[in-house]
N, C-alpha and C positions, 0 to 999 in steps of 0.2 A: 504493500500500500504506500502512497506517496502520504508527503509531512500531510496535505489538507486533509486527506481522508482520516488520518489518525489524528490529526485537531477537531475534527466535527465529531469523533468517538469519544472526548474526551470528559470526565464528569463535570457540570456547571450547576451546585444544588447546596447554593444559592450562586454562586460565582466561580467564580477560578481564583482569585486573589484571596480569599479566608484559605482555603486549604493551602496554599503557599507562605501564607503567614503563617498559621502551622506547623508547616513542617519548616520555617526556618527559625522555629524556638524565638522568637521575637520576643513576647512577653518574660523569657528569662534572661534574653542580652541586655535587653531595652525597658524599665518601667515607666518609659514618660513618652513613648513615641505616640502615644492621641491622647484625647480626651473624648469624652463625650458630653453634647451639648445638644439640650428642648430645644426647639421653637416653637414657638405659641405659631395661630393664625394669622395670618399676615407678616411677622415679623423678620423684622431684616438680617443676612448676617453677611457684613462684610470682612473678608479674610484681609493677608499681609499678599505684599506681590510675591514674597518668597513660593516655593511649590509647595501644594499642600491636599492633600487624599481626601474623598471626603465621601465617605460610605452612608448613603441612606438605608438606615438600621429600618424606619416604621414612616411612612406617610409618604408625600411627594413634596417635591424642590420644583420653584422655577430658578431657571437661571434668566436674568437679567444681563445684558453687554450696553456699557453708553455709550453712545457715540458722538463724536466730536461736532456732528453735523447737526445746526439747532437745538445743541445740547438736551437730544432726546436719548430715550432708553428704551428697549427693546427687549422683548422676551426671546431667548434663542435655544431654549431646550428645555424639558419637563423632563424630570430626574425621579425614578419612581422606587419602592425600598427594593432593595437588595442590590441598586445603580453605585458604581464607584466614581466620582465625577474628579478628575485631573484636572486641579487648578492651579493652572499657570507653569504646568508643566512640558507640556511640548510646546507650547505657543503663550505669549502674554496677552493679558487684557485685563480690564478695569472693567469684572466680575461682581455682583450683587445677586445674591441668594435668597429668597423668598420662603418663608412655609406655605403650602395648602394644605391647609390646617394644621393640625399636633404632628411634629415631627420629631425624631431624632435622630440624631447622625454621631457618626463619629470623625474626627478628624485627624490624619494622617501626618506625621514630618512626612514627605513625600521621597528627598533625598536618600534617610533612611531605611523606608520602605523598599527602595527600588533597589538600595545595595543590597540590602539582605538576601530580597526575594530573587535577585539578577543568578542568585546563588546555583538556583533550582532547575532541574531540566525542562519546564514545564514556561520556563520565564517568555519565550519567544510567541507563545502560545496566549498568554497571559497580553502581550502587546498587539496581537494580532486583534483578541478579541475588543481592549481598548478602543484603536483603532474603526474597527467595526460599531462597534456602539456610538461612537462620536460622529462618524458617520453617517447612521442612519439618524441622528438629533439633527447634520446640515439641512439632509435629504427632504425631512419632515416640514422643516422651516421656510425651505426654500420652494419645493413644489405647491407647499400651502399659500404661497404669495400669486399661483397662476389661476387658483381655484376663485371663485366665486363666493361672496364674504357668506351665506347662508351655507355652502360647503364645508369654509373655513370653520364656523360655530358647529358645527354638527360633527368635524372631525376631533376638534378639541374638548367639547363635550364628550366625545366616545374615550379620548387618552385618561380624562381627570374621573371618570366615572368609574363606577365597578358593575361586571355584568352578571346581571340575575336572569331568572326564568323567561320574565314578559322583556328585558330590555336594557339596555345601560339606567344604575340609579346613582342619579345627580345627586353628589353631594351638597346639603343646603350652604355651602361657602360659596360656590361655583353662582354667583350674579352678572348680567351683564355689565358690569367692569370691569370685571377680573376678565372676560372672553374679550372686550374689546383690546385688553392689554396684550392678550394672546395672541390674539387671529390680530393685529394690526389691524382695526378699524376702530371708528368713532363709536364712543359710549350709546351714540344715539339709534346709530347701525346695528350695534350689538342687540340695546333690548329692541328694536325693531323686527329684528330675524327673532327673538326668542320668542316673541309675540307671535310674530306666523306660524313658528310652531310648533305653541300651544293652540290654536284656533284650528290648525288642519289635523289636531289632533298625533299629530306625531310625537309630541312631549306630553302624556298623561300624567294628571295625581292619582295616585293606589296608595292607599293605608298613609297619609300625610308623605307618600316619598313621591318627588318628579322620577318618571322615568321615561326617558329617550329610546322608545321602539326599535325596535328591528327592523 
């Protein structure tokens, strides 16, 4: 078999980087290399520009990038638990972390992480899938700008939800201004499409929960 077929063999339950930490005894070289840190609902957490690991242990992250151009900000990835997000580690930016809703994560020395684990056979594997995941967060970002903003609401609604029987259910944080922030369109746009719908029936309430159909 060539290397790709024995990397798609390979276990990921939850990730590939806990069992590398693991097995490079980190916790008994190292007792300071994270911490772990809540975030409430909305709240912000901005890192150092140094690298830094940052493992969603329980909830979801947005990540925020600002940009120089009318000093706006932009949502550019949804981070969901068991995601490792590499900050400022292959690439720099001036990075802003968001909760949707109760989160916790841990956070990583990243330099340290990467010598250890660099250790492991598995390390090459490890980068690949990095790579991959970051990836498909441009992918998402950037095809979601060709779609149609009532697209755009329906895809980012299906990411931030969780799927039950009848349909994706909406978490009550998820309001039209957190989707306008998402999907890139006006607050006004957003509850506008959430309003269509609800009327064509596509977004029902069942037992006080919204849930987005099938």
């Amino acid at each position: 078999m060539d290397f790709l077929t024995i990397h798609n063999l390979l276990l990921r339950d939850p990730n590939l980087l806990l069992p590398l930490l693991d097995l490079s005894n980190m916790g008994e070289k190292h007792f300071d290399f994270y911490h772990v840190k809540s975030l409430d609902n909305n709240q912000s957490l901005v890192l150092p520009n140094e690298g830094k690991i940052i493992h969603v242990i329980t909830g979801m992250l947005l990540q925020q990038i600002s940009s120089k151009i009318e000093d706006k900000t932009y949502v550019n990835a949804i981070w969901q638990e068991d995601d490792f997000i590499f900050h400022n580690v292959f690439q720099q930016g001036n990075y802003e972390y968001i909760g949707l809703g109760d989160v916790d994560i841990a956070v990583y020395d990243a330099n340290l992480v990467l010598q250890e684990v660099s250790k492991q056979p598995f390390f090459t594997d490890l980068i690949i899938d990095i790579l991959k995941r970051q990836e498909q967060q441009f992918y998402l970002y950037s095809s979601m700008l060709t779609k149609s903003s009532e697209d755009r609401i329906i895809d980012i609604l299906q990411r931030v939800s969780y799927k039950g029987h009848k349909g994706y259910h909406i978490p009550k944080i998820v309001n039209y201004r957190l989707l306008a922030k998402c999907c890139q369109v006006t607050p006004r746009t957003a509850k506008m499409k959430l309003e269509k719908l609800e009327k064509s029936n596509k977004i029902i309430n069942f037992k006080e929960n919204r849930i987005l159909l099938y």
